[in-house]
C-alpha positions in Angstrom: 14.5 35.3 -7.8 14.2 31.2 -8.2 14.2 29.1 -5.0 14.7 25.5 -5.5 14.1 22.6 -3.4 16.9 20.1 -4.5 17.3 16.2 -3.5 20.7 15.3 -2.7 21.5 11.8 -2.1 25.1 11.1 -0.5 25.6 7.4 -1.3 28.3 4.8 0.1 30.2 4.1 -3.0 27.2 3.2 -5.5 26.4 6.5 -6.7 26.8 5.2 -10.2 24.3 1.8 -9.5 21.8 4.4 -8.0 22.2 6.9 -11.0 21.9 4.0 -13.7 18.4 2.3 -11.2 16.6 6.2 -11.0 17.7 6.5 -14.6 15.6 3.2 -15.7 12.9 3.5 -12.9 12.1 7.2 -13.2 12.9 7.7 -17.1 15.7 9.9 -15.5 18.2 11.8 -17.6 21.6 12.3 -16.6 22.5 16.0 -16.7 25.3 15.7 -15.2 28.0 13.1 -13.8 32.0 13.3 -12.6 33.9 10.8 -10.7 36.4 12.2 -8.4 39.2 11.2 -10.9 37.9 13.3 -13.8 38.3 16.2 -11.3 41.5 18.5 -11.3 44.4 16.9 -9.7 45.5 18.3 -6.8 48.9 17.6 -5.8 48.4 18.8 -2.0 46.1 16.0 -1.6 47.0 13.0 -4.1 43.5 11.0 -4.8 43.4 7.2 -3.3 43.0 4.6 -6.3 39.8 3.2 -4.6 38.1 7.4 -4.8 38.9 7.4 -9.2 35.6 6.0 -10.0 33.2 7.3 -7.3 31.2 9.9 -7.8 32.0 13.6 -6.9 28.9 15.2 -8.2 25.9 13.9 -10.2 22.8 15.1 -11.5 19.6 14.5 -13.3 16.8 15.3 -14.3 13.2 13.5 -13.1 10.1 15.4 -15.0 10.8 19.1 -14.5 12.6 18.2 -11.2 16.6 17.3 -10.4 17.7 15.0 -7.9 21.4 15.2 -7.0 24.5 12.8 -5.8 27.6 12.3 -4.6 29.7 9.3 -3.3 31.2 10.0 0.0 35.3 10.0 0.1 36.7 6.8 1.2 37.7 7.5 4.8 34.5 10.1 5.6 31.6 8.3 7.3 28.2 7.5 5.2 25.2 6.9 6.9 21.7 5.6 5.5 18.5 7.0 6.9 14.8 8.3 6.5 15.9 11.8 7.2 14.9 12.1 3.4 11.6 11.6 1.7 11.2 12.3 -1.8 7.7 12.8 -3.1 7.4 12.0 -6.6 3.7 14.0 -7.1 2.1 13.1 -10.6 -1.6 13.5 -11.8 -1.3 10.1 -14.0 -2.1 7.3 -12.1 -0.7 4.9 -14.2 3.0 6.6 -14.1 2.6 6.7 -10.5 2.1 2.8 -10.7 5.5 2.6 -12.6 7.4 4.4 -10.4 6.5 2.5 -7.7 6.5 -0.9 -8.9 10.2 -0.1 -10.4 10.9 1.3 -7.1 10.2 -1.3 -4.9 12.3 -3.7 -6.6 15.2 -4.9 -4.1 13.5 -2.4 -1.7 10.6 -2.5 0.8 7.0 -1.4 1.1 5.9 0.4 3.8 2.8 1.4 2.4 1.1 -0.6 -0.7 -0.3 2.3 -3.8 -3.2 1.7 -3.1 -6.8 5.0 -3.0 -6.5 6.8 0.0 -9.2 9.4 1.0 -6.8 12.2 -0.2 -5.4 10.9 -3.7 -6.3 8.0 -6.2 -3.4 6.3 -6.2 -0.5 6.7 -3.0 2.1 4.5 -1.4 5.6 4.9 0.2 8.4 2.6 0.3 12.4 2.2 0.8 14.2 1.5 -2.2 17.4 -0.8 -2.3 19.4 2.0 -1.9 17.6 3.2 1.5 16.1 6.0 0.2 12.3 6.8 0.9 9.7 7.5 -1.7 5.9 8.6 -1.3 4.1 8.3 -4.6 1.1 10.7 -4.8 -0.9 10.9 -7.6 -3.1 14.3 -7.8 -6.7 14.2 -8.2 -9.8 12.8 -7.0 -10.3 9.2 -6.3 -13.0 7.0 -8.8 
């Protein structure tokens, strides 16, 4: 049996700006992507104009690791919080300096990448989207 540990990011109507940011910031690879109007009509519930180019499901691929999104459904509420942390874990300190200086752009630091007394190179931050990051980089510090 496989047990998974999935990120899924529900995003207020910029699914697609997030997807096309991770995809650039994280050399991410879309696996996967449908806006709700490439989905099966259904004529019980008739899809609003403004829904056809959100996002109903998305994923891709970070590393060995997917992260997963959505739009939420005009009409349903969408809120932002640090209820989520991602850790992007890498044993290359130098990625882990890309990720985070492509990750803070637009976004905040909470915590600069800096040697801590449990890995080289760490730092956290909020990305433009609202989403928190930790960057740990494996290993022992120089």
């Amino acid at each position: 049996m496989t047990v998974r540990l999935i990120p899924y990011l529900v995003m207020n109507g910029n699914a697609n700006d997030a997807i096309r940011f991770y995809e650039k910031a994280l050399d991410a690879q879309i696996l996967f992507k449908q806006s709700f109007g490439e989905m099966p009509e259904n004529p019980e519930f008739p899809l609003p104009e403004e829904a056809k180019n959100l996002i109903s499901h998305a994923t891709i691929k970070v590393g060995e690791t997917e992260m997963m999104f959505s739009d939420t459904f005009p009409g349903q509420h969408h809120q932002s919080g640090n209820q989520v942390t991602i850790c992007i874990t890498t044993d290359d300190a130098e990625k882990a300096r890309k990720f985070f200086d492509e990750l803070k752009e637009g976004g905040k630091v909470d915590m600069p990448l800096q040697e801590t007394f449990f890995s080289p190179a760490y730092g956290n931050l909020t990305d433009q989207f609202g989403v928190n990051f930790q960057i740990f980089t494996e290993g022992k510090q120089h």
